[in-house]
N, CA, C and O atoms as CSV, one atom per row, in Angstrom:
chain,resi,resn,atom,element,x,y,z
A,1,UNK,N,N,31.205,2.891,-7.642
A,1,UNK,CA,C,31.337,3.440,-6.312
A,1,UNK,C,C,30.481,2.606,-5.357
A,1,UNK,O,O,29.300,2.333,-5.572
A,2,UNK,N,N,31.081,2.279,-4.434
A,2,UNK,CA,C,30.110,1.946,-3.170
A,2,UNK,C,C,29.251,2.327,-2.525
A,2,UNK,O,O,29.282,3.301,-1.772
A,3,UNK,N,N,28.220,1.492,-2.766
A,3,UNK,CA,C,26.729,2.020,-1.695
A,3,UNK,C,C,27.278,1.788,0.092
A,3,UNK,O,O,27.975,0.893,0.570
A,4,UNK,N,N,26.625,3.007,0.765
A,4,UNK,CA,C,26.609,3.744,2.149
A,4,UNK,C,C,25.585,2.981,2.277
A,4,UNK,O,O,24.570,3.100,1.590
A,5,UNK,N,N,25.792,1.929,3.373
A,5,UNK,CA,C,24.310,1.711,3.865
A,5,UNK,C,C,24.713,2.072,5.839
A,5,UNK,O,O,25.790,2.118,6.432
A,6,UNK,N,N,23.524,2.229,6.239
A,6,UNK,CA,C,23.042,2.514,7.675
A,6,UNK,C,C,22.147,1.799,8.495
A,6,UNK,O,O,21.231,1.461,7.745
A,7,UNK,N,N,21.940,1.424,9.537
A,7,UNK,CA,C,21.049,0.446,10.392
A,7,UNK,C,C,21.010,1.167,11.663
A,7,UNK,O,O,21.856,1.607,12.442
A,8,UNK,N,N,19.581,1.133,11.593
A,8,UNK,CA,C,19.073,1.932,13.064
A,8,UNK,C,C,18.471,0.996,13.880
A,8,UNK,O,O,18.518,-0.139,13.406
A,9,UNK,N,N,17.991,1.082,14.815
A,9,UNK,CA,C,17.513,-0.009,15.460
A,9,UNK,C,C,16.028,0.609,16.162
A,9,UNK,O,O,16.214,1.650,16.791
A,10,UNK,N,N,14.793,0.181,16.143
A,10,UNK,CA,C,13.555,0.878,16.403
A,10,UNK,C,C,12.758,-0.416,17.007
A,10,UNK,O,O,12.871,-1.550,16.542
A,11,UNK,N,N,11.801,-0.005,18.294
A,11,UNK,CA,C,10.889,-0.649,18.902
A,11,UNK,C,C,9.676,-0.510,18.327
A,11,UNK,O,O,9.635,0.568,17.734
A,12,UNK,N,N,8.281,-1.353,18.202
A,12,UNK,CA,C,6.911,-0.923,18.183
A,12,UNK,C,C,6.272,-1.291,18.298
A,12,UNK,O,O,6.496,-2.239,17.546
A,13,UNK,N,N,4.889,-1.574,18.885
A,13,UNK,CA,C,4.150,-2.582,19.044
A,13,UNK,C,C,2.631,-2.433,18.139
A,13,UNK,O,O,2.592,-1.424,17.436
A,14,UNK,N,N,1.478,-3.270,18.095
A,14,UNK,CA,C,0.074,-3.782,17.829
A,14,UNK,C,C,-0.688,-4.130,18.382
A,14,UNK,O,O,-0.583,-5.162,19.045
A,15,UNK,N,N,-1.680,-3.465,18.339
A,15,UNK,CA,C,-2.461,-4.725,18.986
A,15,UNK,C,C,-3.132,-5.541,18.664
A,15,UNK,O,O,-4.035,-6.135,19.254
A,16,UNK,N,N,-2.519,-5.671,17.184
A,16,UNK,CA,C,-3.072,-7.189,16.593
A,16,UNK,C,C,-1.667,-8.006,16.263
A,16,UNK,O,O,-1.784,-9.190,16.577
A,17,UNK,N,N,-0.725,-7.767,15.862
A,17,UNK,CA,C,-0.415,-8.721,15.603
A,17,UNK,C,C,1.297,-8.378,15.609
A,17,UNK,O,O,1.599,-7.226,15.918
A,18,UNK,N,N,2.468,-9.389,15.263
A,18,UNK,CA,C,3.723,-9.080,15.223
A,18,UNK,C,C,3.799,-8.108,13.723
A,18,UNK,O,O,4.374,-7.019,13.738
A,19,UNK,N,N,3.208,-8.602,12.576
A,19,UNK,CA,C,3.467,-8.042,11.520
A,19,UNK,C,C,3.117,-6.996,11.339
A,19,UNK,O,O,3.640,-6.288,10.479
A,20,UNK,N,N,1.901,-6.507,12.273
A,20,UNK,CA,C,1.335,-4.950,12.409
A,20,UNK,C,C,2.785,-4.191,12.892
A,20,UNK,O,O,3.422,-3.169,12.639
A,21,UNK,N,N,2.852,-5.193,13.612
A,21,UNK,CA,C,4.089,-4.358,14.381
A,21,UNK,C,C,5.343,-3.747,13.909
A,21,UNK,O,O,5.993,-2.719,14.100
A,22,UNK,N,N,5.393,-4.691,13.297
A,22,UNK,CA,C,6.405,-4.562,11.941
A,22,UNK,C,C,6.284,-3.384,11.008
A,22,UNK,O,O,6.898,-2.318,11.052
A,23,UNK,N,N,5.314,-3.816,10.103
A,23,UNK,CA,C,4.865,-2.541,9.182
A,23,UNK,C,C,4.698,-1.286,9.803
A,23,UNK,O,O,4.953,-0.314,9.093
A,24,UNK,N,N,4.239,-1.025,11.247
A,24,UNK,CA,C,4.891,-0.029,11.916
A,24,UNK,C,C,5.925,0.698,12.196
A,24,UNK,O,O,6.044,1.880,12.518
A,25,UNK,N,N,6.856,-0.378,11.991
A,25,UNK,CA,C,8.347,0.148,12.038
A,25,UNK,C,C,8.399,0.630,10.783
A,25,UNK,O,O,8.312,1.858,10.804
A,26,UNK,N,N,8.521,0.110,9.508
A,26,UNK,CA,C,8.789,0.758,8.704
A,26,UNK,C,C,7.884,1.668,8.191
A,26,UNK,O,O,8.286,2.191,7.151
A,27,UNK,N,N,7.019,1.957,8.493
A,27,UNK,CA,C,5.712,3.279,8.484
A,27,UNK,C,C,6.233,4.793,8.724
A,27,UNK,O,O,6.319,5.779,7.993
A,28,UNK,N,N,6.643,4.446,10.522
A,28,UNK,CA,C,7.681,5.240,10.533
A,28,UNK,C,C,9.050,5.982,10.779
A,28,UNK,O,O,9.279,7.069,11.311
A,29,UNK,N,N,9.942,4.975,10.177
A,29,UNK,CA,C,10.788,4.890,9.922
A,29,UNK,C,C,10.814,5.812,8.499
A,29,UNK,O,O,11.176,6.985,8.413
A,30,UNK,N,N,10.406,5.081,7.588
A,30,UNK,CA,C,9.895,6.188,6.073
A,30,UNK,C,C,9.458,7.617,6.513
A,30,UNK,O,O,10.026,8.521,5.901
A,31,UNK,N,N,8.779,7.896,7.224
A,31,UNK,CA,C,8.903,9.529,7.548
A,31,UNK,C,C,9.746,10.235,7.688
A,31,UNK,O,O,9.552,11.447,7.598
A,32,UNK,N,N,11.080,9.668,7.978
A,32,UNK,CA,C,12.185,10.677,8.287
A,32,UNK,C,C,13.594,9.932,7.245
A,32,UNK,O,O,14.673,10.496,7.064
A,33,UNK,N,N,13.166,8.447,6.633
A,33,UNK,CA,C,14.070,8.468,5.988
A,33,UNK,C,C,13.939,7.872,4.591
A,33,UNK,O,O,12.905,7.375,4.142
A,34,UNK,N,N,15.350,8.000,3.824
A,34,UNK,CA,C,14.623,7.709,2.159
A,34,UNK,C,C,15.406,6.094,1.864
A,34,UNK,O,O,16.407,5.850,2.538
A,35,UNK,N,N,14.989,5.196,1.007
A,35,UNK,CA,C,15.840,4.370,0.562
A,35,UNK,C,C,16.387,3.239,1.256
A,35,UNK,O,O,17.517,2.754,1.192
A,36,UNK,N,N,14.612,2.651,2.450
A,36,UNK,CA,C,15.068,1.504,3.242
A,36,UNK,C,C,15.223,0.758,2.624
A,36,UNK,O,O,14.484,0.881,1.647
A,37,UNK,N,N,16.134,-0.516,2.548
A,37,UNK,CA,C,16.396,-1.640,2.155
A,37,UNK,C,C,15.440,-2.384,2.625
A,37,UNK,O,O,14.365,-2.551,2.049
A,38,UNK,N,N,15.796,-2.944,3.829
A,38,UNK,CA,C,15.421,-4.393,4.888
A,38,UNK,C,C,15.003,-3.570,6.109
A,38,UNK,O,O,15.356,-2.437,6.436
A,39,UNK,N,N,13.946,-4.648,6.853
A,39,UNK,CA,C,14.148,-4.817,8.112
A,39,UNK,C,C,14.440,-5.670,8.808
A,39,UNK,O,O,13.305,-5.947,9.195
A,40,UNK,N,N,15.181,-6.474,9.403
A,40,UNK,CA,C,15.129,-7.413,10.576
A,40,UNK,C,C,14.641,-7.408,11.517
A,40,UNK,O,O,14.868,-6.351,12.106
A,41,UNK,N,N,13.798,-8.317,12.259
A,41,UNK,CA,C,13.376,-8.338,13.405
A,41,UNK,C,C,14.175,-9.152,14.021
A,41,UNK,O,O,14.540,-10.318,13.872
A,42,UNK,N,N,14.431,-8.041,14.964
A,42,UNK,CA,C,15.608,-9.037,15.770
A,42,UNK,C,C,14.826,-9.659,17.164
A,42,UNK,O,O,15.432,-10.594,17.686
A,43,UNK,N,N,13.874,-9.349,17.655
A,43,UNK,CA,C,13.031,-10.010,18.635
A,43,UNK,C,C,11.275,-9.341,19.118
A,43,UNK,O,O,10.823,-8.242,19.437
A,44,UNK,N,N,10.714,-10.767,18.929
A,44,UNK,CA,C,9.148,-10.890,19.204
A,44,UNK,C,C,9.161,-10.641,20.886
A,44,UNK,O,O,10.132,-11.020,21.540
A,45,UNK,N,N,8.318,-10.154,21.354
A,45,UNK,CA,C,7.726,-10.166,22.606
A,45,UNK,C,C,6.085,-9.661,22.684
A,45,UNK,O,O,5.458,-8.905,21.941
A,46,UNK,N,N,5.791,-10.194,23.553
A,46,UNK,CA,C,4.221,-9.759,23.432
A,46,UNK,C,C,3.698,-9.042,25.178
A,46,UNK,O,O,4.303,-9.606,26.089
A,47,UNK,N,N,3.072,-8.344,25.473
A,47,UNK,CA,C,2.597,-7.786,26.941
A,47,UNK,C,C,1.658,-8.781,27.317
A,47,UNK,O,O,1.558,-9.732,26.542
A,48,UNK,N,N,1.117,-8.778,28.090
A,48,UNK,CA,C,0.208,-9.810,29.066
A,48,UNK,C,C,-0.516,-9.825,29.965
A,48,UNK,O,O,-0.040,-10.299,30.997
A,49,UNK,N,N,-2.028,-9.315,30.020
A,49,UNK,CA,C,-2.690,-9.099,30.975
A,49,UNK,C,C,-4.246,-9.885,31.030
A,49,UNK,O,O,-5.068,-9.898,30.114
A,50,UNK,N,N,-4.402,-10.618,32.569
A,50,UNK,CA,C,-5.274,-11.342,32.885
A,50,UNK,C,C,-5.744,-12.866,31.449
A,50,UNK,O,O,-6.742,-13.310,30.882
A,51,UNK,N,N,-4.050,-13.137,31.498
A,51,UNK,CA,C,-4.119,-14.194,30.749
A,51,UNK,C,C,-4.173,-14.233,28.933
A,51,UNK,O,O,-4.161,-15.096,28.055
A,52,UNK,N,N,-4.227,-13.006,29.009
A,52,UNK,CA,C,-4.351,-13.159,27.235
A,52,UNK,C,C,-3.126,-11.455,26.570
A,52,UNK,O,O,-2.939,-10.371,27.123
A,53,UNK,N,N,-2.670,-11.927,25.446
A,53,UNK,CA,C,-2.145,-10.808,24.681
A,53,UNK,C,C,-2.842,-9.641,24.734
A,53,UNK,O,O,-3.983,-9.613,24.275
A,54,UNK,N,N,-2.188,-8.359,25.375
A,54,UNK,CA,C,-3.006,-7.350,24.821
A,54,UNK,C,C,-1.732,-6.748,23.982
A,54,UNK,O,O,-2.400,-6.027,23.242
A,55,UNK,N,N,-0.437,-6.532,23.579
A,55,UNK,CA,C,-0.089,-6.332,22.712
A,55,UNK,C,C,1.483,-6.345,22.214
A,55,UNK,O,O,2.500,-6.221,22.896
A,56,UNK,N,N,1.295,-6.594,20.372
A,56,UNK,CA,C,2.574,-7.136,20.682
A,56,UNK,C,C,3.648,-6.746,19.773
A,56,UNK,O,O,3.372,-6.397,18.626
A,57,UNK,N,N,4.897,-6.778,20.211
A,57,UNK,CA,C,6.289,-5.834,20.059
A,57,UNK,C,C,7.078,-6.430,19.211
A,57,UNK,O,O,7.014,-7.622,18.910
A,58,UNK,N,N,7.906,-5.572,18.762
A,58,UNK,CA,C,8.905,-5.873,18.012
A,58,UNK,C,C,9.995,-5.040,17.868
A,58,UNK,O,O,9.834,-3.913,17.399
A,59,UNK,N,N,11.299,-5.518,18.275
A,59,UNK,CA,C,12.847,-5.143,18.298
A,59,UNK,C,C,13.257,-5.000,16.903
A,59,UNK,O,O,13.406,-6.088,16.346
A,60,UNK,N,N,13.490,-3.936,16.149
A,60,UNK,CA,C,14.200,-4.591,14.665
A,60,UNK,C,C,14.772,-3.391,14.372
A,60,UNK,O,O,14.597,-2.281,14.874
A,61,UNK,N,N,15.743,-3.902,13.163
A,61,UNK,CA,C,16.685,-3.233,12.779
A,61,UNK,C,C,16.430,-2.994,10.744
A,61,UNK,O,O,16.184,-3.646,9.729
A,62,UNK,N,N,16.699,-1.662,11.191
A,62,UNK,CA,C,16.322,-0.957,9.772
A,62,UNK,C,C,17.278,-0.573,8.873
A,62,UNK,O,O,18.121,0.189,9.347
A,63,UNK,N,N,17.418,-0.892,7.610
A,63,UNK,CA,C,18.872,-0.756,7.044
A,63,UNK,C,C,18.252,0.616,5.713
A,63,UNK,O,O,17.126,0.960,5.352
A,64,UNK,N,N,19.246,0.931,5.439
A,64,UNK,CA,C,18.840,2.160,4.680
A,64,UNK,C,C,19.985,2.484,3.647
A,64,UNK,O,O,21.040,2.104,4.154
A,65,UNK,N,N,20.171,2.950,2.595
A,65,UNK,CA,C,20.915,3.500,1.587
A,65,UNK,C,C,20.928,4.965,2.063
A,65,UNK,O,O,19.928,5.681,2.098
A,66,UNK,N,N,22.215,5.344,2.437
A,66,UNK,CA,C,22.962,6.598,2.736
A,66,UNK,C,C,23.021,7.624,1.023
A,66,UNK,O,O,23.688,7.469,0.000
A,67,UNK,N,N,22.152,8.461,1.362
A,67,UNK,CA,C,22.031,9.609,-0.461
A,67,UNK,C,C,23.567,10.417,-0.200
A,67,UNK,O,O,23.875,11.198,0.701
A,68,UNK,N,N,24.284,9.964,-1.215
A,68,UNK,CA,C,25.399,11.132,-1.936
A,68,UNK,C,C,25.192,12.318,-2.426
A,68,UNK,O,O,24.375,12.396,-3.342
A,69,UNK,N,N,25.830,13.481,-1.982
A,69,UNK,CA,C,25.537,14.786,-2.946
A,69,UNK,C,C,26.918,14.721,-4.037
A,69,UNK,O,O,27.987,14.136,-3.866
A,70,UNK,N,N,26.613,15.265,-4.803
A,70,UNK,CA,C,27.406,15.404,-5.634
A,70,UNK,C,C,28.546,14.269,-6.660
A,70,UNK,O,O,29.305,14.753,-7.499
């Protein structure tokens, strides 16, 4: 039988780093769901004030295994 998969798409930022940012997403993302696969980051951006990073973002997409009953 074929695996159900699903992709959500979630923002988040750090203020250290892209990969904080990241592991954020899937932090919580896992709270509400079971059986993520992947994430993609589909785009870096960072905020910007008086010349330096204060913090930084990430666009990505979360794929997940859809649970069967029965």
């Amino acid at each position: 039988m074929a695996k159900i998969v699903k992709v959500i798409e979630i923002m988040s930022e750090s203020p250290s780093s892209w990969e904080e940012a990241t592991q954020n997403v899937v932090s919580e993302a896992s709270k509400t769901l079971r059986n993520i696969r992947s994430v993609y980051v589909k785009e870096f951006t960072a905020a910007v004030e008086n010349d330096k990073i204060t913090s930084y973002r990430v666009n990505a997409k979360v794929t997940f295994e859809m649970e069967r009953s029965g």
